[in-house]
C-alpha positions in Angstrom: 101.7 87.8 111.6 98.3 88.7 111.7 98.1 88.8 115.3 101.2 91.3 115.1 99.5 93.1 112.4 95.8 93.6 114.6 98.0 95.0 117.8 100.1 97.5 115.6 96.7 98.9 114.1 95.3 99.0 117.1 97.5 100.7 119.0 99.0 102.7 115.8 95.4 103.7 115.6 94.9 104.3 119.4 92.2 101.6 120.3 92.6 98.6 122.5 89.1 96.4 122.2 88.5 92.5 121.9 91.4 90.7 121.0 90.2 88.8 118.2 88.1 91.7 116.8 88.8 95.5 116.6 86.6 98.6 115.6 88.1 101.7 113.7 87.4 104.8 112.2 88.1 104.7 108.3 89.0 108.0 106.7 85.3 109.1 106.2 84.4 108.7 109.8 82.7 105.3 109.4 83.7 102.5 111.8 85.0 99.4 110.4 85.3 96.4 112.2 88.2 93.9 111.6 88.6 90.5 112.8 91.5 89.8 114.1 91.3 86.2 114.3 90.2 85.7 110.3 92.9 87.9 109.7 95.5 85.7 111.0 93.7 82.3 109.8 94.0 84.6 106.5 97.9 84.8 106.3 98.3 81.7 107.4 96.5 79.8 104.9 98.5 81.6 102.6 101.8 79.4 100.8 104.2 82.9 101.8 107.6 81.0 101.6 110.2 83.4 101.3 110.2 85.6 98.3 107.3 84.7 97.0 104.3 86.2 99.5 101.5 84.6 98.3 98.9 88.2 98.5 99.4 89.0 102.1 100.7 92.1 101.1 97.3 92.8 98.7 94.8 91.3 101.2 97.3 93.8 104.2 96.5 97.1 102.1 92.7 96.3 101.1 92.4 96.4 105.1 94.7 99.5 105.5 93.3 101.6 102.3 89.7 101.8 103.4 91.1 103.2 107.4 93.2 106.0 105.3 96.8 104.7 105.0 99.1 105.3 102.2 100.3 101.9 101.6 103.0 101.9 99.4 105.0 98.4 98.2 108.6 98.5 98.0 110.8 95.6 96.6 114.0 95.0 97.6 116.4 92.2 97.0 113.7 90.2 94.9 111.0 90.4 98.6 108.4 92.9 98.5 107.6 95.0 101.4 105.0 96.9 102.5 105.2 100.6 104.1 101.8 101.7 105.1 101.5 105.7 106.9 98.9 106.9 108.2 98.7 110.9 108.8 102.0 113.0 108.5 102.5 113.5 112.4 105.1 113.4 114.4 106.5 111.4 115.9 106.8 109.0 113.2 105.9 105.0 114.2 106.8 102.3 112.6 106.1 98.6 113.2 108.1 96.3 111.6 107.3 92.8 110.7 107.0 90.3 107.5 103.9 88.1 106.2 106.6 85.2 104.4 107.8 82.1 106.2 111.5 82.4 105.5 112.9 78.6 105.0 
């Protein structure tokens, strides 16, 4: 997942650098670099078995937050989800994916 996750910001957020770490602009024009590679040892540490997701969706928006997305958490069905927007332009992207191992 966090592999998935580091592509979709990157090209969500229109960079393509290093694969295991990326720089971005955050909402107040600072660049903040994220590792790609502790990202995904991150998530996988993590016990995520299906419904339960263990904070990947917590430690997912304290990376988005500080880069200006509106990360909002929806449950549905007992699984929470995360949709994260950043900007209101169109065309609208979305990448889909899930942090939980599902057994």
């Amino acid at each position: 997942m966090g592999v998935v996750m580091g592509v979709a910001v990157r090209k969500l957020c229109g960079f393509y650098p290093h694969f295991d770490k990326i720089r971005l602009t955050s909402k107040e024009n600072s660049q903040v670099e994220i590792n790609t590679l502790e990202l995904t040892k991150q998530l996988i540490a993590r016990n995520s078995v299906s419904p339960v997701d263990a904070g990947c969706l917590e430690l997912l928006i304290a990376i988005l937050e500080p880069l200006g997305f509106k990360c909002e958490k929806i449950s549905m069905g007992g699984v929470d989800n995360l949709w994260a927007r950043r900007g209101t332009a169109k065309p609208l992207i979305c990448f889909a994916g899930h942090t939980d191992v599902v057994p």
